[in-house]
C-alpha positions in Angstrom: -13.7 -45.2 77.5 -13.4 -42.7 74.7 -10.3 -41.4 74.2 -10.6 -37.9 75.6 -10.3 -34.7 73.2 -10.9 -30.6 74.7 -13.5 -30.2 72.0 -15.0 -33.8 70.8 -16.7 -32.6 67.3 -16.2 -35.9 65.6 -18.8 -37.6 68.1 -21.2 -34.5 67.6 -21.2 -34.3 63.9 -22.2 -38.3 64.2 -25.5 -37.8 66.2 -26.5 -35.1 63.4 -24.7 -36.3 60.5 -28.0 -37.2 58.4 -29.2 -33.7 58.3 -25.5 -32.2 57.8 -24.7 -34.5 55.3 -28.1 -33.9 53.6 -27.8 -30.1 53.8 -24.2 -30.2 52.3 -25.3 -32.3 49.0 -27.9 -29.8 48.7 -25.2 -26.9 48.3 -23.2 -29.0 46.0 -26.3 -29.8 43.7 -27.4 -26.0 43.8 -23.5 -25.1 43.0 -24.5 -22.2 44.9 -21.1 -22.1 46.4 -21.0 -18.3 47.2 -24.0 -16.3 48.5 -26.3 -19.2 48.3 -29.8 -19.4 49.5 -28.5 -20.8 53.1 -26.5 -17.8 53.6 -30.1 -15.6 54.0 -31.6 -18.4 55.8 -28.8 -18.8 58.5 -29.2 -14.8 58.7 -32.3 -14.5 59.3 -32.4 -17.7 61.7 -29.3 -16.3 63.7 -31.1 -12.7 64.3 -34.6 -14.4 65.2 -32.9 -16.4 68.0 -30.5 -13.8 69.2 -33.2 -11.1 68.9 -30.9 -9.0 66.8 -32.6 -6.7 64.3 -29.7 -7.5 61.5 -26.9 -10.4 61.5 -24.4 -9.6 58.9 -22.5 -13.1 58.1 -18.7 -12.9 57.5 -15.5 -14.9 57.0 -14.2 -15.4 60.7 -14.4 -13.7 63.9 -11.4 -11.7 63.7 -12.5 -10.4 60.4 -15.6 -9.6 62.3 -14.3 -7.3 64.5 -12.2 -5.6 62.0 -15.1 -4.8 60.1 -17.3 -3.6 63.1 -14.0 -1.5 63.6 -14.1 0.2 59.9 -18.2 0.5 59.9 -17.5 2.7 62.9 -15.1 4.7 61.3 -12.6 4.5 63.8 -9.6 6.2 62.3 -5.7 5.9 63.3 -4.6 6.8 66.7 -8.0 6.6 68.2 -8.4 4.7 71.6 -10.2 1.3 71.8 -10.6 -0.3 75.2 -10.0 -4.3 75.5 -8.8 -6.4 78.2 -5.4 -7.8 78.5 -6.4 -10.9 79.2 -8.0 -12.8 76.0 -7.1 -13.9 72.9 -4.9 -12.2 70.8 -7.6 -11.6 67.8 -9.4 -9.0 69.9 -6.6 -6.5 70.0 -4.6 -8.0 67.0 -7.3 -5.8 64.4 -6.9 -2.8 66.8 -3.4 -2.5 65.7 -3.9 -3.7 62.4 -6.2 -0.3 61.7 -3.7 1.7 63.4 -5.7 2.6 66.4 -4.3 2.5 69.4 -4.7 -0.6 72.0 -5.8 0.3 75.4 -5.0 -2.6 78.0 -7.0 -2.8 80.8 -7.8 -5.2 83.9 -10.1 -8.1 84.6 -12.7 -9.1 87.2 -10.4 -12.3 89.4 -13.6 -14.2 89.2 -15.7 -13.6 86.6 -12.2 -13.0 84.0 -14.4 -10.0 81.9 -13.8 -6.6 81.9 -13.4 -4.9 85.1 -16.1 -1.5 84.8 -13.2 0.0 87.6 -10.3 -0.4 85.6 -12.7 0.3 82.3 -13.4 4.0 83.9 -10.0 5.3 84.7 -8.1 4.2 81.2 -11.1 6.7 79.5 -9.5 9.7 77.8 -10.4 12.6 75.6 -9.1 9.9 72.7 -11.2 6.8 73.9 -13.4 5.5 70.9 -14.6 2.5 71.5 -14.9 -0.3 74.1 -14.7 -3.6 73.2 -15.6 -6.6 76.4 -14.9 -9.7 75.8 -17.2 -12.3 77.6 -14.7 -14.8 78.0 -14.8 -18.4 78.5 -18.8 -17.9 78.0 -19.3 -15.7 81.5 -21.0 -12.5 80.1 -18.8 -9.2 81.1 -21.2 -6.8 83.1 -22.3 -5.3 80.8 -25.1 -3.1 82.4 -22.2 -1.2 84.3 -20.2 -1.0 80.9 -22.9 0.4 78.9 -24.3 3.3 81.3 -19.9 4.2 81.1 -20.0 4.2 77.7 -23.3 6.4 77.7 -21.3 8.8 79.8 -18.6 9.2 77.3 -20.3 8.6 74.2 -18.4 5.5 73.4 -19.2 2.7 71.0 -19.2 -0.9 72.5 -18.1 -3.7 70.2 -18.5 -6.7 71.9 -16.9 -9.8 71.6 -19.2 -13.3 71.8 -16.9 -15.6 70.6 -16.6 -17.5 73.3 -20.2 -16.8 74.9 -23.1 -17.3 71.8 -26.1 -17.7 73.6 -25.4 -16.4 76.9 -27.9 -14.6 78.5 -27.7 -11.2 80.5 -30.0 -10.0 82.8 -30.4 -6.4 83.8 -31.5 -5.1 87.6 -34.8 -4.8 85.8 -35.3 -8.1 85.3 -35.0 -7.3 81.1 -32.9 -10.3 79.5 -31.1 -10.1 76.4 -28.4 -12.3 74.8 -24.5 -11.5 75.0 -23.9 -9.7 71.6 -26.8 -7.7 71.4 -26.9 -5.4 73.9 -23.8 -3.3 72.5 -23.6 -1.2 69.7 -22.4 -4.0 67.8 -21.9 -7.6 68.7 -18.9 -9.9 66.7 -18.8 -13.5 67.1 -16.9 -16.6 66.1 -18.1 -19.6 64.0 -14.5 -21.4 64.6 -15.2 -25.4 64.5 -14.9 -25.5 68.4 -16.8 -22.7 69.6 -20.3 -23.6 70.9 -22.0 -23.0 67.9 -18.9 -23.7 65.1 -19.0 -24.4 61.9 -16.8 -26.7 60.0 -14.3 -24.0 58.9 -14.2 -20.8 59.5 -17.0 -18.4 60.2 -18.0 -15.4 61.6 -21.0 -12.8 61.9 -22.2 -8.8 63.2 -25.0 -8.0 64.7 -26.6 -4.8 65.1 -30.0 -3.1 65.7 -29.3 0.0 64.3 -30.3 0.3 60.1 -27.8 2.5 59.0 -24.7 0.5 60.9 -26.1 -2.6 59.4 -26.0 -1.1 55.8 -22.2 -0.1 56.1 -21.2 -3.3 57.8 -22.7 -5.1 54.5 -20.8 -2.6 52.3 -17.4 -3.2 54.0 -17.8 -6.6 53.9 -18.5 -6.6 50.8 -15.6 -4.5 48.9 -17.1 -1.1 50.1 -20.2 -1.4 47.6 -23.9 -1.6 47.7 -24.3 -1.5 43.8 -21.9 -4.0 42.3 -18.8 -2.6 40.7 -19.3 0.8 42.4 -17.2 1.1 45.9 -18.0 4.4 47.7 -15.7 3.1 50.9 -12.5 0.8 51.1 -13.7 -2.0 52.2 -12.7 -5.9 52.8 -14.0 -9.1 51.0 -15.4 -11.5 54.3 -18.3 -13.6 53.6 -19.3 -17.1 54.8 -19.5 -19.5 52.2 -22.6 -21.4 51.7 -21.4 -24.8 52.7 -20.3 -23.3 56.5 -23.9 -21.9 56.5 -25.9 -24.7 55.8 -24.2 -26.4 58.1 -25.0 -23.6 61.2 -28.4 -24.4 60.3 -28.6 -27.5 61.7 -26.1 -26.8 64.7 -28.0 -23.4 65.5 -31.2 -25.7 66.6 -29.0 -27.6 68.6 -27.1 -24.8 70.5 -29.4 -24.4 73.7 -29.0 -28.3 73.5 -25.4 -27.8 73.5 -25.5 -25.4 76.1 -27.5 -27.9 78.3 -25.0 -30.3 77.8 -22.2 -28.0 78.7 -23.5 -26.6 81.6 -24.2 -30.5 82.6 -20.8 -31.4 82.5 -19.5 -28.0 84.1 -21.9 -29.0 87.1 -19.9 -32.4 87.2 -16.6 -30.8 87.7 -17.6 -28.3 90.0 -19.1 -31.1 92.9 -15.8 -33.1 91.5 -13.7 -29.8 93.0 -15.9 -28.4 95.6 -14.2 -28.1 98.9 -10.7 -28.2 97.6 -8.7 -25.3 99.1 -6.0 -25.3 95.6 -8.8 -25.6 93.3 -11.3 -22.2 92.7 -13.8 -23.9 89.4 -15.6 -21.0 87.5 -17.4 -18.2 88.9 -21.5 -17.7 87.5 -22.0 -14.4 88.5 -26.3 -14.4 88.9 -26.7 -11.4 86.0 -25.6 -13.9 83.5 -26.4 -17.8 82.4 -22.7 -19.3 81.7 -22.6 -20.7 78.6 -18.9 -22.9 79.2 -17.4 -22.7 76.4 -14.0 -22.9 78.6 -14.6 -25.2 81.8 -11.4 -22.9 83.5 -9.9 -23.5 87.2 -7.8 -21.1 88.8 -4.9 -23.4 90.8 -3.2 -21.9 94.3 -0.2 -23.5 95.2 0.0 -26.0 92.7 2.3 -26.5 89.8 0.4 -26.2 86.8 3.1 -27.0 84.2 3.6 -30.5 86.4 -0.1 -30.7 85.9 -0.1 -30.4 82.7 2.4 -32.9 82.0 0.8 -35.0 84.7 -2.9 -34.9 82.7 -0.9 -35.6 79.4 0.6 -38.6 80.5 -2.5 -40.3 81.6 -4.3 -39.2 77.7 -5.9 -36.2 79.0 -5.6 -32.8 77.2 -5.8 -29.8 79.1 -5.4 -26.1 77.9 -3.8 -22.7 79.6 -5.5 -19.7 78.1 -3.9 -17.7 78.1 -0.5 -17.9 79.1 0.8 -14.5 77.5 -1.6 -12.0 77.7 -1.9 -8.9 75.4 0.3 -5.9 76.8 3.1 -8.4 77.2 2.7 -9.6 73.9 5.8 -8.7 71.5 3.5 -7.1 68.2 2.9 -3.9 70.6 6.2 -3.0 71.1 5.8 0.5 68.8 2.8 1.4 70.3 4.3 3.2 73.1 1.6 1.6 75.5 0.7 3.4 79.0 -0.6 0.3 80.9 -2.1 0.5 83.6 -1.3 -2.4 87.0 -1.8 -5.7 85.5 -2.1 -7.4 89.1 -5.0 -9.9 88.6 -4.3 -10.3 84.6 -0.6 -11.6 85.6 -2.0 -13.2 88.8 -4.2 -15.5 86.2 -1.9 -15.8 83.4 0.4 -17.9 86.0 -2.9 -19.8 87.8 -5.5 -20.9 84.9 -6.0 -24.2 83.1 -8.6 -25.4 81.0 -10.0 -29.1 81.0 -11.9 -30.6 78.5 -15.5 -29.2 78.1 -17.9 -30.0 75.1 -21.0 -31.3 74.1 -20.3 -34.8 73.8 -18.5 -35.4 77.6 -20.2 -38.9 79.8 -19.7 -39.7 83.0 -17.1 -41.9 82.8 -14.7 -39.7 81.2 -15.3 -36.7 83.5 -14.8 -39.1 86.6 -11.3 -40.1 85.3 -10.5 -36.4 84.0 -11.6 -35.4 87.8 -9.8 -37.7 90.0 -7.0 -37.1 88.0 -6.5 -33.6 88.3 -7.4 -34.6 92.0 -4.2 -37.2 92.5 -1.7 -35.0 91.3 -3.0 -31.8 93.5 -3.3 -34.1 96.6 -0.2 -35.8 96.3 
């Protein structure tokens, strides 16, 4: 057997290492190393399959959001809506503008935003929303758009964890998870379902205008070279990380087979077990598994841990801390609301390994692991 890995790239990049490797050498001849020709091209291809009007490439994910964040013009001490439970980079550029972190609850099932707790943390100051559709579950986001209609909010949202997802509305229109918000920011980190092999990130947006400032804050505030009519950032993805999400964007519905596959696996593996709940697919959305997350009752996870680590296997708890416990908002003064289910899940979750590269053999071992220690 394989030795077993959360996120198996090396195995990937072998079954399409003759078109990576070729598409590299082809940046290194052109010496196009900034801005190059693949740049455009992965643009253009990104939009076509996400059915965005514009993709604006950038340097990460975090940087992504930050920028959506300035394009908006969001200035200090204005509200922006996340939940508490995600990764830190969601709220971290929400205090890094100055704006003021608003901490809200999450569905127990689906982990996303919960519309209930969304409505009553709106005030006269609220901005922006921004859901996260973590572990690739899409947040609901019908129910979160006609609330931001209501108040005239913007929603940024986060596909980091869910590119490629789709969401279907009670009309039966689908779209994918980043494009149904005002803006949608999303993650090329090497293990996300579509990663590069560095960092990357891109924007999307329908709207003309939006797309034009998102450029000019990317790029140091300017549309005409050496004149800057807004402070901007410098966040682009280099032409190397882009040629190489050209190949891996024809793969990702591949990938997302493949995950789903071995996400199908674990869930008849669990099924029946009374300590065990595996991951929720609520029927508005097509999971995308980029986390394959259980939620544990009466079982001690740490001893899991431990227990999966002795016998080789990695496992993951995200996220153990969640955002209005974490230390850098101590001077915000936050007002947060009952954290019930976020703390319920922060002491409950753990993630196995889930990637594109996952046989049989090693799910069967990862599987009745987790199932000897539980049943002990």
């Amino acid at each position: 057997m394989r030795p077993l890995q959360m996120v198996d790239l090396k195995t990937q990049y072998h079954k399409i290492k003759p078109e990576v490797d070729k598409a590299v050498i082809d940046v290194l001849e052109s010496s196009a190393f900034i801005n190059g020709k693949p740049v455009q091209e992965f643009s253009d291809n990104l939009a076509t399959y996400l059915g965005s009007k514009h993709v604006i490439p950038c340097a990460n994910g975090t940087d992504a959001l930050q920028i959506a964040m300035m394009a908006l013009g969001l200035q200090p001490g204005d509200e922006v809506i996340t939940p508490s439970f995600t990764y830190i980079a969601t709220t971290e550029v929400v205090a890094l503008l100055r704006l003021k972190p608003v901490f809200v609850e999450v569905d127990k099932q689906t982990f996303c935003i919960d519309p209930e707790s969304l409505r009553k943390a709106i005030t006269s100051k609220t901005k922006a929303i921004v859901p996260v559709h973590l572990y690739g579950h899409v947040a609901p986001m019908e129910e979160i758009m006609k609330i931001a209609a209501e108040h005239n909010l913007y929603v940024i949202e986060d596909v980091a964890q869910a590119i490629g997802a789709d969401y279907t509305f009670s009309n039966g229109v689908s779209k994918k998870a980043g494009t149904i918000g005002t803006i949608g920011t999303t993650s090329f980190f090497p293990s996300k379902n579509l990663g590069c092999y560095g960092d990357g990130g891109a924007i999307f947006t329908d709207d003309d205008a939006l797309a034009a400032r998102l450029k000019m804050v990317a790029n140091h505030g300017q549309q005409k070279r050496y004149y800057h009519e807004v402070v901007g950032c410098n966040s682009r993805l280099d032409t190397v990380q882009a040629a190489i999400l050209n190949i891996k964007l024809r793969h990702l519905d591949e990938y997302i087979a493949a995950r789903t596959k071995a996400a199908d696996f674990y869930d008849k593996a669990f099924a029946g077990n009374s300590k065990i709940t595996t991951p929720y697919r609520a029927s508005y959305q097509k999971h995308v598994f980029h986390q394959y997350t259980l939620i544990l009752e009466g079982v001690n996870r740490d001893g899991l841990n431990e227990f999966l680590a002795s016998k080789g296997i990695p496992s993951m708890i995200y996220y153990p801390v969640p955002g209005h416990k974490q230390k850098m908002f101590d001077s915000f003064d936050l007002q947060v609301q009952d954290m019930e289910v976020t703390d319920w899940l922060t002491e409950r979750v753990i993630s196995l390994p889930m990637h594109t590269e996952l046989d049989e053999e090693q799910q069967n071992f990862i599987a009745s692991s987790v199932l000897e220690y539980i049943n002990k």
